[in-house]
C-alpha positions as CSV (number, residue, x, y, z in Angstrom):
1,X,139.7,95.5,179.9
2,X,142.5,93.2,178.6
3,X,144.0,95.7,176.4
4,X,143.9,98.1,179.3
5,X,145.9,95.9,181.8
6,X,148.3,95.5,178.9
7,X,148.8,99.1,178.1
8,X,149.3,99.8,182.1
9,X,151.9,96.7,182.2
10,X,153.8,98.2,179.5
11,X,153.3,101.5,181.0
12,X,155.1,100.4,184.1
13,X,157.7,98.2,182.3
14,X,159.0,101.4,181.0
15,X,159.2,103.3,184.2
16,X,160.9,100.9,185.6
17,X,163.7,100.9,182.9
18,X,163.7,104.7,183.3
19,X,164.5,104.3,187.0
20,X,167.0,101.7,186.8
21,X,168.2,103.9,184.1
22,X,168.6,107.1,185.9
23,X,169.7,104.4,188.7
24,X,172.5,103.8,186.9
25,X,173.5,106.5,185.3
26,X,172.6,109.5,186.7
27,X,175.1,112.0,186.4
28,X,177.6,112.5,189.0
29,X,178.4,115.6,190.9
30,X,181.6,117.2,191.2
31,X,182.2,118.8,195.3
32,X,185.4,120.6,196.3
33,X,186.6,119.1,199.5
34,X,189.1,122.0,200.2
35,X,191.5,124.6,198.7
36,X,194.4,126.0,200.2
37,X,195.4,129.5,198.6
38,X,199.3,130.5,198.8
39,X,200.9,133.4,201.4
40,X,203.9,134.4,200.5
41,X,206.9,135.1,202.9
42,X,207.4,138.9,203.6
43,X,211.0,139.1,202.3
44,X,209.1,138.8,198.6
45,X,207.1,141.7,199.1
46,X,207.0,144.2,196.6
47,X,205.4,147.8,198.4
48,X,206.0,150.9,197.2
49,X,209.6,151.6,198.2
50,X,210.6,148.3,196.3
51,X,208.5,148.8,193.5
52,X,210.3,152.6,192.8
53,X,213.3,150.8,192.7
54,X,212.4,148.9,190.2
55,X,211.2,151.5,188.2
56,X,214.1,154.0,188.5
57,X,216.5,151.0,187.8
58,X,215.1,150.3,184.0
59,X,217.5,152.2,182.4
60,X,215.1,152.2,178.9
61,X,212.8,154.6,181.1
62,X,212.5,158.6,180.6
63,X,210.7,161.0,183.1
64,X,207.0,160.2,180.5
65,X,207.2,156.5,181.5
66,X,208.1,157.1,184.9
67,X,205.3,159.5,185.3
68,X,202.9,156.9,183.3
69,X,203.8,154.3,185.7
70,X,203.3,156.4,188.8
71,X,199.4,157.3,187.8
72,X,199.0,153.5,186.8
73,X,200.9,152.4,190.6
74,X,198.8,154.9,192.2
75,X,195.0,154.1,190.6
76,X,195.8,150.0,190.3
77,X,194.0,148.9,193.3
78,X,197.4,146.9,194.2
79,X,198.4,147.7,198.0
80,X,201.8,147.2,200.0
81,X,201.6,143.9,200.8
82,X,201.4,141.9,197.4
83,X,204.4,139.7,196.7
84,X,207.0,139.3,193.8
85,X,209.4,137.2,192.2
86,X,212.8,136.5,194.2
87,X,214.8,137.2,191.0
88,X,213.2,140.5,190.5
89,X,213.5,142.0,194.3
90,X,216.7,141.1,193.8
91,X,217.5,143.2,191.1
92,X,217.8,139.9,188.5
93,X,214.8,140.6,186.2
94,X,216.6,141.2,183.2
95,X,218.3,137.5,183.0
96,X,216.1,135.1,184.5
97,X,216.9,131.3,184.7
98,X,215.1,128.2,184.8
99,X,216.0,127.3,188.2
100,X,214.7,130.4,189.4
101,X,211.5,129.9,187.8
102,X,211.3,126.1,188.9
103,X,211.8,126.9,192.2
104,X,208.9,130.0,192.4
105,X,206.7,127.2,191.1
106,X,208.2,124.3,193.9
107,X,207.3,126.8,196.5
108,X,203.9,127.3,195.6
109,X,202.7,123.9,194.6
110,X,204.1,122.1,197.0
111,X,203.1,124.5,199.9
112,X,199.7,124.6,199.1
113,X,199.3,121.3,198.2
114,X,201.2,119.7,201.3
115,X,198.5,121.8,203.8
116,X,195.5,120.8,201.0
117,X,196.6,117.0,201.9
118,X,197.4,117.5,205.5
119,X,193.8,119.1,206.1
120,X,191.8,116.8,204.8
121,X,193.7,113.7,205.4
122,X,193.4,112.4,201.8
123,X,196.8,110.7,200.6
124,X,198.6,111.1,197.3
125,X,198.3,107.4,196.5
126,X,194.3,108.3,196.6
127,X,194.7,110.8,194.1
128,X,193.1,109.4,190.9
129,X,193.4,112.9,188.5
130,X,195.5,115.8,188.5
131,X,195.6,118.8,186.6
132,X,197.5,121.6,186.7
133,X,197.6,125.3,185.0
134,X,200.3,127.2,184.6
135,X,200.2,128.9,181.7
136,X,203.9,130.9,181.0
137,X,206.5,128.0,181.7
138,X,207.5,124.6,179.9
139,X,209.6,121.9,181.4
140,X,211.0,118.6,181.1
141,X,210.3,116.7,183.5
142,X,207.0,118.4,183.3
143,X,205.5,120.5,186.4
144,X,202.6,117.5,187.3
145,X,205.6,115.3,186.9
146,X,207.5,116.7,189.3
147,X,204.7,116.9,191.5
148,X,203.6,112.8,191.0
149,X,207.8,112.1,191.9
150,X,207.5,113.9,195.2
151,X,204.4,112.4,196.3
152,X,204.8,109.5,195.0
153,X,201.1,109.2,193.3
154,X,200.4,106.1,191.5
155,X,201.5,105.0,188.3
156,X,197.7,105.5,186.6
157,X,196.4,108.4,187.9
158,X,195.2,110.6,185.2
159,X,197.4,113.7,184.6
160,X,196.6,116.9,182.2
161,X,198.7,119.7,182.1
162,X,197.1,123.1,180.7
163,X,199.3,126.3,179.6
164,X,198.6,129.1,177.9
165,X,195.0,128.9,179.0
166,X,195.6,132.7,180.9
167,X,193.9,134.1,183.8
168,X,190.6,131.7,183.0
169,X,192.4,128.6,183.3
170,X,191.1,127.7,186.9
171,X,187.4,127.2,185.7
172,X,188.6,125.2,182.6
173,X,190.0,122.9,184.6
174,X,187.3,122.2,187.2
175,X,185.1,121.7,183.9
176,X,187.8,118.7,182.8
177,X,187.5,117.7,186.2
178,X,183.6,117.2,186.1
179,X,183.6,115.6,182.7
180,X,186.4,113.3,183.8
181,X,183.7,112.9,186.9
182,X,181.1,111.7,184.7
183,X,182.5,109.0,183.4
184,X,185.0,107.7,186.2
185,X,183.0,106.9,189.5
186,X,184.5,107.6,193.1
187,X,187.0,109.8,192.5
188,X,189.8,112.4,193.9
189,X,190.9,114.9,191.8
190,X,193.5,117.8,192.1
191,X,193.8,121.5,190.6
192,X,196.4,123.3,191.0
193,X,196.6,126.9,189.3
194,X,199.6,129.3,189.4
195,X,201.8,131.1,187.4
196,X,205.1,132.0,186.3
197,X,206.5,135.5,186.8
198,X,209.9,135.1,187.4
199,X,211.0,134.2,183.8
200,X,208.3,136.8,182.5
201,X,209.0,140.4,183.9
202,X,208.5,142.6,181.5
203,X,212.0,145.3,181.1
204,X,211.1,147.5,178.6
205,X,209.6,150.9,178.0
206,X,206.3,149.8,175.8
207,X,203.7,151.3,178.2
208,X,200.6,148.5,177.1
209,X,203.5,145.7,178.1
210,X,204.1,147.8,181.6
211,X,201.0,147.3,183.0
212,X,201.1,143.3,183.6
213,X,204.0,144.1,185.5
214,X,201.9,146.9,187.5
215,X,199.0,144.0,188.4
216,X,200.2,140.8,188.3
217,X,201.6,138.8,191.6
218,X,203.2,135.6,193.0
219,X,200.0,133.5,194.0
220,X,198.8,130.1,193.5
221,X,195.6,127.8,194.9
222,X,195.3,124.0,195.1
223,X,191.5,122.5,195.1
224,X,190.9,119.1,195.9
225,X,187.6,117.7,194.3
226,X,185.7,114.7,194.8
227,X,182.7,112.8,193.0
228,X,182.2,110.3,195.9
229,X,178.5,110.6,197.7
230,X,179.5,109.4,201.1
231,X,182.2,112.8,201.2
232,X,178.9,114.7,200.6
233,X,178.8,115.8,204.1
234,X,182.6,116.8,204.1
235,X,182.2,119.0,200.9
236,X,181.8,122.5,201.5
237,X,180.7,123.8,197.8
238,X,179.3,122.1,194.9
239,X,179.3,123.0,191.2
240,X,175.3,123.5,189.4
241,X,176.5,125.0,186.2
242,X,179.6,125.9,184.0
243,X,179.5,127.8,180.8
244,X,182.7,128.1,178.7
245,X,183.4,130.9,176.2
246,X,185.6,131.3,173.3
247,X,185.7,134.2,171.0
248,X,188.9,133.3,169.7
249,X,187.4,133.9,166.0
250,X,187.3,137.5,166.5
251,X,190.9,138.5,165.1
252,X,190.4,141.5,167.7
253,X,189.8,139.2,170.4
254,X,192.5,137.2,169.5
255,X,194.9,139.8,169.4
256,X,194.1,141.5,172.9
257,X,195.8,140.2,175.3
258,X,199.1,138.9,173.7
259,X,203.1,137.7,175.0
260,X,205.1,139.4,172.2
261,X,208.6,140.6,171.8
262,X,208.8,144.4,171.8
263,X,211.2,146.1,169.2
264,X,214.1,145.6,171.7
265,X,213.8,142.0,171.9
266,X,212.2,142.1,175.7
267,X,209.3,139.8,176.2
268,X,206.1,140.4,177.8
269,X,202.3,141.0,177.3
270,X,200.9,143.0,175.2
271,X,197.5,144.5,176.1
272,X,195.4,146.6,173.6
273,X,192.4,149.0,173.5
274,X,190.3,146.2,172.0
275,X,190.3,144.1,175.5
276,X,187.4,145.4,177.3
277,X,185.7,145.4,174.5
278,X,186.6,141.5,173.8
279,X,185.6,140.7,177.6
280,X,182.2,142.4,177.4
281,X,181.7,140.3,174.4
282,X,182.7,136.8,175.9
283,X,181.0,137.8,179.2
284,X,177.4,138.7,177.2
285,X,178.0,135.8,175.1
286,X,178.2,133.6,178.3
287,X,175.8,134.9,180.2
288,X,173.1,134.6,177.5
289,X,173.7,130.6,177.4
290,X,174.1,130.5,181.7
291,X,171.6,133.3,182.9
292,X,169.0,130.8,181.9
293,X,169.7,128.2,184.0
294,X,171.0,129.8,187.0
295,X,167.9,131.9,187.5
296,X,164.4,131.2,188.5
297,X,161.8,130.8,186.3
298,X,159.3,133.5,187.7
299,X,162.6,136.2,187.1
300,X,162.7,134.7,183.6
301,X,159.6,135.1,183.2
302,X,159.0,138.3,184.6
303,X,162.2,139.6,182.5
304,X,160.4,138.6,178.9
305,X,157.1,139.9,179.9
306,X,159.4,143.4,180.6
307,X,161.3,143.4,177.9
308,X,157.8,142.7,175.8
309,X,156.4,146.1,177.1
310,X,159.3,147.9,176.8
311,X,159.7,147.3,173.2
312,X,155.7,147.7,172.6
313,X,155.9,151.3,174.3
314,X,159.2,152.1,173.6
315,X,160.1,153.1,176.9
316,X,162.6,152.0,179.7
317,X,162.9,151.8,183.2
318,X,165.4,150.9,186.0
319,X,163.3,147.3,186.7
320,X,164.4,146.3,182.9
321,X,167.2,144.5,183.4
322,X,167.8,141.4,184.5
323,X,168.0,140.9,188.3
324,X,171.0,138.5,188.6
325,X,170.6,138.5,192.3
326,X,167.1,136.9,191.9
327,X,169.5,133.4,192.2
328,X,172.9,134.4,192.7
329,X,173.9,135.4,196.4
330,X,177.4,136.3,195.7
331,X,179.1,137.2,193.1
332,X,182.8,135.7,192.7
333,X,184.9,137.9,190.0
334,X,188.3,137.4,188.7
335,X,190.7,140.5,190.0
336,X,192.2,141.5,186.7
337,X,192.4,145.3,187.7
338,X,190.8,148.1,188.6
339,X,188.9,148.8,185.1
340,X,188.0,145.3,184.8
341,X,186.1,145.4,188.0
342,X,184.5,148.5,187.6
343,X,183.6,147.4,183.8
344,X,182.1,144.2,185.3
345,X,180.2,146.0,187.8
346,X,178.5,148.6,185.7
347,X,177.6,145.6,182.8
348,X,176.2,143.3,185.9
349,X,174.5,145.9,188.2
350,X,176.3,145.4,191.2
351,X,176.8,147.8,194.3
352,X,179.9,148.3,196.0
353,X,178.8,145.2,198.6
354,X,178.9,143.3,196.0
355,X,182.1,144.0,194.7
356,X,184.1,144.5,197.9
357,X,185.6,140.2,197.9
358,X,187.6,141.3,194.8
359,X,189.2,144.7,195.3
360,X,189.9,143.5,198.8
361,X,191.8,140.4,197.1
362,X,193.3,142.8,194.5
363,X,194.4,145.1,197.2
364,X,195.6,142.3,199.3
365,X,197.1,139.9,196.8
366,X,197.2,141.6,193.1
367,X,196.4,139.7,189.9
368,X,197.5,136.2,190.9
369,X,196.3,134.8,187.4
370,X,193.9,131.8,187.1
371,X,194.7,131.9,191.6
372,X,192.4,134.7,191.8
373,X,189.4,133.4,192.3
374,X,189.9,131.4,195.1
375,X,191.4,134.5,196.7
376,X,188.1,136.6,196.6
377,X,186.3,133.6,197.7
378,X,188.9,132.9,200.9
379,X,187.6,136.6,201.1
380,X,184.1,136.1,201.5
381,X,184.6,133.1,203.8
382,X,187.3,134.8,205.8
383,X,184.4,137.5,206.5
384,X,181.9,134.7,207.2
385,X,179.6,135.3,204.4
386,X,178.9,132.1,202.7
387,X,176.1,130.0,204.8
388,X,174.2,126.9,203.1
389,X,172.5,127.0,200.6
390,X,173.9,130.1,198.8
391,X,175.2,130.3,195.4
392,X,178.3,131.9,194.4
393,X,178.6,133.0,190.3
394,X,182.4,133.0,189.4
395,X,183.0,135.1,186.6
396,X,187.0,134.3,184.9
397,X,188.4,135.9,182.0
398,X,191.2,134.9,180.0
399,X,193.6,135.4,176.9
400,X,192.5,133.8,173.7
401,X,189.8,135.3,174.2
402,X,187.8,133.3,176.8
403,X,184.9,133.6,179.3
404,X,184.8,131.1,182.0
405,X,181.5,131.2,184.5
406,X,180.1,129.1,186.6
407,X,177.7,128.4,189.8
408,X,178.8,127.1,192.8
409,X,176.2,126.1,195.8
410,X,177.7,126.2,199.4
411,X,177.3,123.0,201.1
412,X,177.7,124.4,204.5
413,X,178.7,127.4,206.5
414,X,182.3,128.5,206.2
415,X,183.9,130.9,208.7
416,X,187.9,129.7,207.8
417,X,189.6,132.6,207.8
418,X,192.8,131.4,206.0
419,X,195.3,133.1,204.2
420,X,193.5,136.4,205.6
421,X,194.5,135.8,209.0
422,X,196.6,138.5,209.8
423,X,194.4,141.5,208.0
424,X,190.8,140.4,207.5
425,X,190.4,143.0,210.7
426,X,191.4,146.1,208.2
427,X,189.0,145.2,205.4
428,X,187.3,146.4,203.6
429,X,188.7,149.6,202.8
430,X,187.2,152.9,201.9
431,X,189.8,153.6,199.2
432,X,192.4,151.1,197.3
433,X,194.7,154.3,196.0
434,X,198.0,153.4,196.5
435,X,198.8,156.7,198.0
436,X,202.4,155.9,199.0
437,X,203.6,155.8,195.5
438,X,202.9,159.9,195.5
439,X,204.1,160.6,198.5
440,X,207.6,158.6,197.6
441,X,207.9,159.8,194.3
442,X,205.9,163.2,193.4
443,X,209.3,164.4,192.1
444,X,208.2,162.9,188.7
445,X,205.5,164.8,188.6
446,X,207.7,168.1,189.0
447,X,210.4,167.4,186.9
448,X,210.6,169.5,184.0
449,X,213.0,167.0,182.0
């Protein structure tokens, strides 16, 4: 009887560590407050009209690069209202300065993050991280510098400053964030993700370094994320999971998605055949460590016991596959372009419903980098999708080659209609063909130079 009091005595001792334990330390989780996504003015816009000039004023161009760049304009998925650098409309693309690329980078950071502060009341001087991504331009002062001297943050907040990190470098961020979260209690952090265009406009005729400047557009998004308990309520999505990727030891993954100098001496990126093969790679290799947890167990379950009988009969059927939507409501993926979409789709089984948040944002805003995310998600929000309780899979790619996912859980309804306020009415469309660009310039197509 003695030895049986003492084994339940010790029993208890332990579970009372283990509570005070988990107490203590159990692991913190990482909400966004608020993000503010960046409109630019209308004199930046680039539609069709503006975008022919362009073209026909690149004097390295014949009538077989005009007419590649009309079927590329055409079938991009961009439509007439996606913005551009001011040195470019105004005809200065081929010698770009710092100032003009400093100032592109003022007017997005500082717009978006002055509305970010005003909404939700949180003052720079409570800021305790910052990190920024913007992957194509260096300066001294550096960009988080400048921000900490205009909002005069304190003197130990914690500052990172990530570039070259691509298209993905959103998601790598909020991952610092949360492991910055895990050891630093009762925190404010800020992300702000952009990128430079102005410096980086591609004027010559190599057709693979034509089509960046075909997709990509002036955006930018500032998040503000907290690990404090008693903002719970204020939150409105919170992160389960994050998987990061890197195939960067495949020399063809590597090599995909490049800047370069062509044989001219003109900069930009370089984009070959090998990149959707590098993507489906980082995506399957993601997936296969996320899919896991981010499902339920019976789908899991149901999945192997599938799989099991389809390699015992050797047949197939349509229910193989996994059925992502088992624990994923929506699905939140990067607008890189038409192909990359469609690719996406196809790979993930996805209808058009499904896919709608990003070819509207593509459409709406273009390829605004490691921005685009939050774009498709203002999307869904604008279009009062997200209620509580759903989960939201955001699926980034980037150079190097990377694969950034993760799960996000919506805290409570949102219905703001943001930086979609003066269109949300017209979407979705029935078709994203850029239609304008034939009926302004079909002469290319019947020239006979």
């Amino acid at each position: 009887m003695e030895l049986f009091i003492t084994i339940f005595l010790v029993f208890l001792y332990f579970m009372f560590v283990f509570f005070i334990y988990k107490l203590l330390w159990r692991t913190q989780s990482c909400y966004i407050v608020a993000y503010e996504c960046y409109k630019a003015p209308d004199d930046m816009k680039l539609d069709s009209e503006t975008c022919g000039n362009l073209v026909l004023r690149n004097k390295n161009l014949d009538v077989g690069e005009y007419k590649f760049l009309l079927q590329a304009m055409v079938n991009a998925g961009i439509g007439e209202e996606t913005k551009g650098p001011r040195n470019v409309i105004a005809g200065r693309e081929e010698s770009p300065n710092l100032s003009n690329a400093l100032s592109e980078i003022d007017d997005i950071v500082f717009g978006t993050l002055d509305k970010l502060l005003a909404k939700t009341g949180v003052l720079p001087s409570e800021i305790d991280v910052l990190v920024v991504t913007i992957s194509m331009i260096s300066s001294v002062p550096s960009i988080p510098a400048r921000m900490i001297n205009r909002y005069k943050m304190r003197e130990d907040v914690k500052v990172f400053n990530l570039s070259g990190m691509g298209c993905s470098a959103s998601v790598i961020a909020v991952d610092l964030v949360n492991h910055l979260f895990q050891t630093y209690k009762n925190q404010f952090a800020i992300v702000v993700s952009s990128e430079s265009l102005s410096p980086n406009w591609y004027v010559g005729k190599e057709r693979s370094m034509m089509l960046p400047n075909i997709l990509f557009r002036i955006g930018g998004c500032s998040l503000l994320l907290t690990n404090k308990r008693e903002l719970k309520h204020r939150a409105i999505l919170k992160l389960n999971q994050l998987v990061r990727t890197h195939v960067g030891s495949i020399d063809e993954a590597y090599g995909s998605c490049t800047r370069i100098e062509d044989d001219q001496g003109n900069y930009g990126f370089f984009l070959t055949k090998n990149l959707p093969k590098a993507a489906a790679k980082a995506v399957s290799m993601n997936l296969r460590v996320l899919v896991p947890k981010m499902l339920p167990l019976r789908e899991l379950i149901r999945y192997s016991m599938v799989t099991y009988w389809r390699n015992k009969s050797k047949t197939s059927s349509p229910e193989s596959g996994l059925n992502l939507k088992s624990g994923i409501y929506y699905f939140c993926i990067h607008p890189g372009g038409r192909a990359v979409i469609d690719a996406m789709g196809r790979s993930l089984g996805l209808n058009e419903y499904d896919l709608e948040p990003t070819r509207m944002a593509l459409h709406r805003f273009g390829n605004t980098s490691a921005a685009g995310l939050w774009y498709v998600l203002s999307y869904m929000e604008a279009k009062k999708r997200l209620k509580k309780g759903d989960r939201i899979l955001m699926i980034s790619l980037g150079a190097g080659f990377k694969c950034n996912n993760c799960v996000w859980e919506v805290m409570k309804s949102l219905d703001d209609v943001t930086v979609w306020e003066d269109c949300i009415g017209r979407y979705p469309l029935k078709c994203t063909a850029n239609t304008s660009f034939l009926e302004k310039y079909s002469w290319v197509n019947e020239s006979s130079h």
